[in-house]
PAZAPA-4460 file (N, C-alpha, C; in steps of 0.05 Angstrom, whole numbers, plus 32768, in hexadecimal, padded with zeros to 4 digits):
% residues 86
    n_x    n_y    n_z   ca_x   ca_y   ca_z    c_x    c_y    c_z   seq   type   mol
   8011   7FE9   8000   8000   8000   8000   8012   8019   8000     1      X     A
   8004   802D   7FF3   801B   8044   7FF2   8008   805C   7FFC     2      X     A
   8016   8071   8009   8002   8084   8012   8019   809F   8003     3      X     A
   8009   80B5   7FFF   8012   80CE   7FF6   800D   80EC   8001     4      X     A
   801E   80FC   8008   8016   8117   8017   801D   812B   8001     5      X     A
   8011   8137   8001   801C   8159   7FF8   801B   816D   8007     6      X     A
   8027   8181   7FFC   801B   81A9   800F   8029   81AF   7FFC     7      X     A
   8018   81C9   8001   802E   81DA   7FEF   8039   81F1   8006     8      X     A
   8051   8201   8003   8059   8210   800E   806A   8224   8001     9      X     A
   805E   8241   8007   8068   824D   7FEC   8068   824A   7FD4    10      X     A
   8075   824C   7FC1   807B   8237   7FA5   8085   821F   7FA8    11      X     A
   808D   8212   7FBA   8099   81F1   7FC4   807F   81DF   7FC6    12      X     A
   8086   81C5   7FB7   807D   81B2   7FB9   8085   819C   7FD2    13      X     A
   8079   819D   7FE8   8083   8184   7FFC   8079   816C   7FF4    14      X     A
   8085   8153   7FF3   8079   813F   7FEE   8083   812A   8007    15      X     A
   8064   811B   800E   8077   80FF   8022   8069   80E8   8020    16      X     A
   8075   80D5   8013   806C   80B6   800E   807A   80AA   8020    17      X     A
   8068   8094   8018   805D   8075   8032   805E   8064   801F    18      X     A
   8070   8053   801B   8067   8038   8012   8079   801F   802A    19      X     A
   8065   800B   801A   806D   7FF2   802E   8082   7FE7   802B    20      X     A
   808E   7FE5   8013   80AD   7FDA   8009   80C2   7FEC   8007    21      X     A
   80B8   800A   7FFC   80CE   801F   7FFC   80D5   8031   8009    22      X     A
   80C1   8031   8027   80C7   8040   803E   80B7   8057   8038    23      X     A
   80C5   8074   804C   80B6   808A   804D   80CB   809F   8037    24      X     A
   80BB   80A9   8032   80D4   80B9   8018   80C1   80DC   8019    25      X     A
   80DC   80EF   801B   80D6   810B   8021   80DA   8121   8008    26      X     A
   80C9   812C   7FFA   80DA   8133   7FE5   80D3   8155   7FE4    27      X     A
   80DE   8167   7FE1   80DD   817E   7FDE   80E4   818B   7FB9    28      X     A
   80C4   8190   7FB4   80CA   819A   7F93   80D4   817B   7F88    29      X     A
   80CD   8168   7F84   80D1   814E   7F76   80F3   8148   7F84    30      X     A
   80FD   814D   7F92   811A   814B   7F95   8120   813B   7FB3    31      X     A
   8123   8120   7FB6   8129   8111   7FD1   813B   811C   7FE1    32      X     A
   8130   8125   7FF8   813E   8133   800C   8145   8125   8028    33      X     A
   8132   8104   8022   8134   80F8   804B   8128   80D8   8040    34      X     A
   812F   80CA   804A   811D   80B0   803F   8124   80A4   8057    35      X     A
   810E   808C   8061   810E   8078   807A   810C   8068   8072    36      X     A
   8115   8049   807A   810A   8027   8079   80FF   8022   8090    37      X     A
   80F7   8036   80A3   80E9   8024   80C1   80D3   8022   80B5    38      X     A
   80C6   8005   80B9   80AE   7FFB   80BF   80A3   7FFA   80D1    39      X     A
   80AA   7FF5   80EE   809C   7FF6   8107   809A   800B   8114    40      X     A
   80B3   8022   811A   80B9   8039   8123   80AF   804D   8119    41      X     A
   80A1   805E   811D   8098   807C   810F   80A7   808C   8101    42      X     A
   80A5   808D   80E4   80C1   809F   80DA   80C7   80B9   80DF    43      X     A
   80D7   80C2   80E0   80DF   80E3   80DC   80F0   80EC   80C9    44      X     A
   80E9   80F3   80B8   8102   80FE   80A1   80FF   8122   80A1    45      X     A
   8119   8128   809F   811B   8141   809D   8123   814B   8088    46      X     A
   8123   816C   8075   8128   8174   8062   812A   819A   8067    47      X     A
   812F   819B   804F   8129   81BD   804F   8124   81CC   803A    48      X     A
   811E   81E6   8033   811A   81F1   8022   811F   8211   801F    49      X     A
   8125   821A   800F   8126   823B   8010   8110   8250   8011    50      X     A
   8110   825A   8027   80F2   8268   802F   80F6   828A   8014    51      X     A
   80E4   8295   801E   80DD   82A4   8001   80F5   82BE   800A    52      X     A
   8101   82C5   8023   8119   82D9   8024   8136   82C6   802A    53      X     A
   8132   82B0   801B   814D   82A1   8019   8157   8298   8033    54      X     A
   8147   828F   8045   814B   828B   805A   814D   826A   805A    55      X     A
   815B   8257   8068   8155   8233   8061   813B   8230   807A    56      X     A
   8129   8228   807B   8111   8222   8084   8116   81F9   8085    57      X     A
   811C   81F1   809C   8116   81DC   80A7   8100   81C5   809E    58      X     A
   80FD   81AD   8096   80E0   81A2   8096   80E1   8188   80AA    59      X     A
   80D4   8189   80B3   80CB   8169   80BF   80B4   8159   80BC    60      X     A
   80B9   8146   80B7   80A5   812F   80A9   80A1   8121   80BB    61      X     A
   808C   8113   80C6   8088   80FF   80CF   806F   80EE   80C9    62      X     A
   8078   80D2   80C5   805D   80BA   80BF   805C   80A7   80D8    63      X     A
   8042   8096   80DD   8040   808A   80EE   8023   8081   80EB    64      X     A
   801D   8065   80F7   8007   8062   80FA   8010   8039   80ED    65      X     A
   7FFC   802D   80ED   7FFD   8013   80E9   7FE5   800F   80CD    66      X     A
   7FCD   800D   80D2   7FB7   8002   80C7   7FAA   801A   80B1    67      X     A
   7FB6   8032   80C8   7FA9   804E   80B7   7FC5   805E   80B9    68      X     A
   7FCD   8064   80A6   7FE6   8079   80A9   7FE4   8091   80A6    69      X     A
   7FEA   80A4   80AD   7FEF   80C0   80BA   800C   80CF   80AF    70      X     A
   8007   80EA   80AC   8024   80F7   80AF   801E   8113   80B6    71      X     A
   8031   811A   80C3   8035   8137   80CA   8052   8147   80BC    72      X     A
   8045   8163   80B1   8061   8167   80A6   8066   8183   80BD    73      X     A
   807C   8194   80C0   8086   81AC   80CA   8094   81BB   80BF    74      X     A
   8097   81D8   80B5   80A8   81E1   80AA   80AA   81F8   80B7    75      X     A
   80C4   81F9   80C0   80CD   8213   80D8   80BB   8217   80F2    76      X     A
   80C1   81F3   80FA   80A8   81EA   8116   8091   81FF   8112    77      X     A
   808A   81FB   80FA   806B   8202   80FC   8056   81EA   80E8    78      X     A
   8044   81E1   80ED   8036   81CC   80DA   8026   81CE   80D1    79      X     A
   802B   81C6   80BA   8023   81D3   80A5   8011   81C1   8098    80      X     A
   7FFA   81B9   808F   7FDE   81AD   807F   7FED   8197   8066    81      X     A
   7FE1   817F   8063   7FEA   816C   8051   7FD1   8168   8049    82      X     A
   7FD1   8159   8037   7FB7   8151   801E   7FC4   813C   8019    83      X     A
   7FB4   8124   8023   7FB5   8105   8019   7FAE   8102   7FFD    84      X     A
   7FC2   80FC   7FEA   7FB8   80F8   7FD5   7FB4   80D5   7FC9    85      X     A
   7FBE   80C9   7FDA   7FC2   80AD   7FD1   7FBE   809C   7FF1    86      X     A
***
C-alpha cells in the first residue's frame, strides 16, 4: 500500500510518501531530501528549503500509525496542512 502527502508552501512543492517496500521518502520541489526503512518505529525525516528572503527554513516530516497512516509535516516549527492524495 502506498500513501501520498502534499502542501504547498510558498512556490515549493513538499512531498511525503509511504510505501510498504520503499519506506518513507521526503521530497522538496520533486528533489529527495530524507528517506527511512523503519517499519515498526515512527519515521522522522528532515529537509529544507529557501524561504522567500533567502533565509534556509527547516522541514520536519513525520509518519506513523499501523492500519491507518498519518503524517505531520513542520516548517520553521510551525505545521503546516497536508492533503492526502493517495
Amino acid at each position: 500500500m502506498k500513501s501520498e502527502w502534499i502542501a504547498k508552501y510558498n512556490d515549493n512543492e513538499i512531498k511525503v510518501t509511504n510505501s510498504w517496500f520503499k519506506g518513507e521518502k521526503l521530497y522538496v520541489n520533486n528533489k529527495l531530501q530524507d528517506e527511512q526503512l523503519s517499519f515498526i518505529t515512527p519515521s522522522n525525516m528532515t529537509g529544507n528549503l529557501i524561504g522567500e528572503n533567502g533565509e534556509k527554513l527547516n522541514i520536519k516530516a513525520n509518519i506513523s500509525g499501523f492500519f491507518t497512516v498519518s503524517c505531520r509535516l513542520f516548517i520553521d516549527n510551525n505545521k503546516v496542512e497536508l492533503k492526502q492524495t493517495k
